[in-house]
C-alpha positions in Angstrom: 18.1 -20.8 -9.6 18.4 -19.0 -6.1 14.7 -17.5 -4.7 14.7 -13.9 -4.6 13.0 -12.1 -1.4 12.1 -8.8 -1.6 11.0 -7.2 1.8 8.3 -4.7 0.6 7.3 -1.5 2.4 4.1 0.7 2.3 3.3 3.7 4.0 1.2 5.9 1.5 -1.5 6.5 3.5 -3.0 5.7 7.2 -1.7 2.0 7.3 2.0 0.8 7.7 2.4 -2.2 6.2 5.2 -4.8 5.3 5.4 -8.1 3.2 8.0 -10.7 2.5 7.7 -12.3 -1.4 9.4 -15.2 -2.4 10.2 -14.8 -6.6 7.7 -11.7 -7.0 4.6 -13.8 -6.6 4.4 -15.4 -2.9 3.8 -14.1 -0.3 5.8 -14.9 3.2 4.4 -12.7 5.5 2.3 -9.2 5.1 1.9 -7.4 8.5 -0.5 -4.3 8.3 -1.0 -1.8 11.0 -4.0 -0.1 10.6 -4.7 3.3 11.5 -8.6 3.3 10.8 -9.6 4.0 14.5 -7.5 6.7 15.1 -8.6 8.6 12.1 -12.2 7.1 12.4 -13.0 10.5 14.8 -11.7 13.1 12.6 -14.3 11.1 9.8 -11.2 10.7 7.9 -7.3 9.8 7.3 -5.3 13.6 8.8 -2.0 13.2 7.2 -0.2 14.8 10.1 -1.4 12.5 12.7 -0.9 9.4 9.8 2.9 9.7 9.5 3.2 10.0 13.3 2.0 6.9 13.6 3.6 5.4 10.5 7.1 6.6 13.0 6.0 4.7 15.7 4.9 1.4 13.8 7.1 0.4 10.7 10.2 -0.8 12.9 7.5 -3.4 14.7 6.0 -4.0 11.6 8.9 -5.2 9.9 10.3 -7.0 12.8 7.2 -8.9 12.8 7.1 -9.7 9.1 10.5 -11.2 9.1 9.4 -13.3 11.8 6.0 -14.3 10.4 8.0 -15.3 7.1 10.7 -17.3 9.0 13.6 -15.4 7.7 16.8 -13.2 8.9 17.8 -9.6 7.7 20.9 -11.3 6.0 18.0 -13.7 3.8 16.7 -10.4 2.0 17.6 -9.8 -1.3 16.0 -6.3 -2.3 14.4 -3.6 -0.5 10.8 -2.2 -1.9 8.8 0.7 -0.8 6.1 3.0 -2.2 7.3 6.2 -3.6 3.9 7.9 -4.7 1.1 8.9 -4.9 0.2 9.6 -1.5 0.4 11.5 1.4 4.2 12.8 1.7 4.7 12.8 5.2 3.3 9.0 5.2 5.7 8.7 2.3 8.3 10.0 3.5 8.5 7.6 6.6 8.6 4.4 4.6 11.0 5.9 2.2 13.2 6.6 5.1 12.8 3.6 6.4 13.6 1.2 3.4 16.5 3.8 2.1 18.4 3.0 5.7 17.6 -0.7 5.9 19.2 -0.8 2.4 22.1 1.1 3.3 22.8 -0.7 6.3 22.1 -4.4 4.7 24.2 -3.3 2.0 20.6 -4.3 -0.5 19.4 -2.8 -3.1 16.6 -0.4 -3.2 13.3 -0.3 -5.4 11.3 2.4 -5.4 7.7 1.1 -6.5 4.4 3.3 -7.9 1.7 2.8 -5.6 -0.6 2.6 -8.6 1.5 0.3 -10.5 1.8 -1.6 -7.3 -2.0 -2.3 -7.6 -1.4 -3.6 -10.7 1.0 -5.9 -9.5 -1.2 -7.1 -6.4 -2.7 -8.6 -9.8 0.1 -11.5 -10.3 0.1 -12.7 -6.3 -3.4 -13.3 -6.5 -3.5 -14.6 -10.2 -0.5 -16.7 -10.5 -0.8 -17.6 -14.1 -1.5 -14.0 -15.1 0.4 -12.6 -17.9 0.0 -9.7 -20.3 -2.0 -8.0 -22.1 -5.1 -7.3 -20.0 -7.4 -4.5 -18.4 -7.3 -3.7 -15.2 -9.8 -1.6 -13.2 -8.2 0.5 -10.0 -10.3 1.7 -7.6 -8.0 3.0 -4.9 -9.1 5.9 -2.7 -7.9 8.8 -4.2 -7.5 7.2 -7.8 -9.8 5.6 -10.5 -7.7 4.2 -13.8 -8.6 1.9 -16.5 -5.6 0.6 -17.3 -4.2 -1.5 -20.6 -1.3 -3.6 -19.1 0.7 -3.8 -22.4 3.7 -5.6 -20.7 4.7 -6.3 -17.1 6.4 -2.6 -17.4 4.2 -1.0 -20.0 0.9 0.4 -19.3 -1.6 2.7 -21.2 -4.0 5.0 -18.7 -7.4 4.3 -21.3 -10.1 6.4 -18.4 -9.9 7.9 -15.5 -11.5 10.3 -12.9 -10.8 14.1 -13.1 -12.4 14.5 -10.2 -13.8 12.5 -7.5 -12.3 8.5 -7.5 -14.7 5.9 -6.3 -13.4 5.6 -3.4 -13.4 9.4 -2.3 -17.6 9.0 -3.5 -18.0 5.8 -1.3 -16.1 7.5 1.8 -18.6 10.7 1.3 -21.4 8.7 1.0 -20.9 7.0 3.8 -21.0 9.9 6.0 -23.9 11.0 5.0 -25.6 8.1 5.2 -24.1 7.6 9.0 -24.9 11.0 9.3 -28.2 10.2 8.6 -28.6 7.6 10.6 -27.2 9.3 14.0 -29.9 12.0 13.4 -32.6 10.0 12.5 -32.2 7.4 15.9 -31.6 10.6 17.9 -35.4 12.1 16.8 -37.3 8.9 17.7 
């Protein structure tokens, strides 16, 4: 049976980032351009400034995962990119992005939930997994206990109505820095 490569695409938040997989569960190449310093003075990720940069970066970060992965445009067999949640604009660029390089490779396109995706990180890591199973998301702006079913059926059992773990983490950090800055500054 022929290998299927999927070129993967995600751009839902402050970092551009593309993969190669081999067959859904190896991965060729994963090129991420992070955008943590940029945003690191604004104490967090400004969406406007975010998909600006997502512009200027996924064409080099592509290029440079096809390399990494040791393949040619005309070795891809699907297109995937995140769809949502996220920021739009951020969205927006990678869905722009993938919907072109399928048009003009003649691929097709997948259109991929960034929270599933999480999920799926799940069987690159974990080879031999297989549903059922629970899995525990803790992405920024999401917290989920999930009941994977079946590779495509899931069940949300918990999650956060308001503040995700994350969000808490990135709150208590500043305070704690915050802390910190004032406390070395009245020595």
């Amino acid at each position: 049976m022929k290998d299927i490569i999927t070129l993967g695409i995600e751009s839902s938040c402050d970092e551009t980032s593309v993969a190669v997989v081999k067959n859904g569960r190896e991965v060729l190449s994963n090129v991420i351009n992070s955008q943590i310093r940029i945003h690191e003075k604004f104490g967090g990720v400004v969406p406007e400034i975010a998909s600006r940069n997502h512009i200027e970066a996924i064409s080099g970060v592509a290029e440079q995962a096809i390399k990494e992965a040791g393949i040619t445009y005309k070795d891809i067999d699907n297109i995937a990119c995140t769809y949502g949640p996220g920021l739009v604009g951020a969205l927006l660029v990678g869905v722009s992005y993938a919907k072109g390089l399928s048009y003009a490779l003649n691929k097709p396109l997948t259109g991929t939930n960034h929270i599933e995706g999480h999920i799926a990180a799940n069987y690159i890591t974990h080879k031999e997994l297989k549903p059922p199973f629970l899995c525990l998301i803790i992405s920024g702006g999401h917290t989920h206990l999930v009941h994977i079913k079946d590779y495509d059926k899931f069940e949300i059992i918990g999650k956060t109505r308001d503040d995700a773990i994350g969000e808490a983490f990135d709150k208590v950090a500043r305070v704690i820095r915050s802390w910190i800055s004032w406390r070395t500054k009245s020595r």
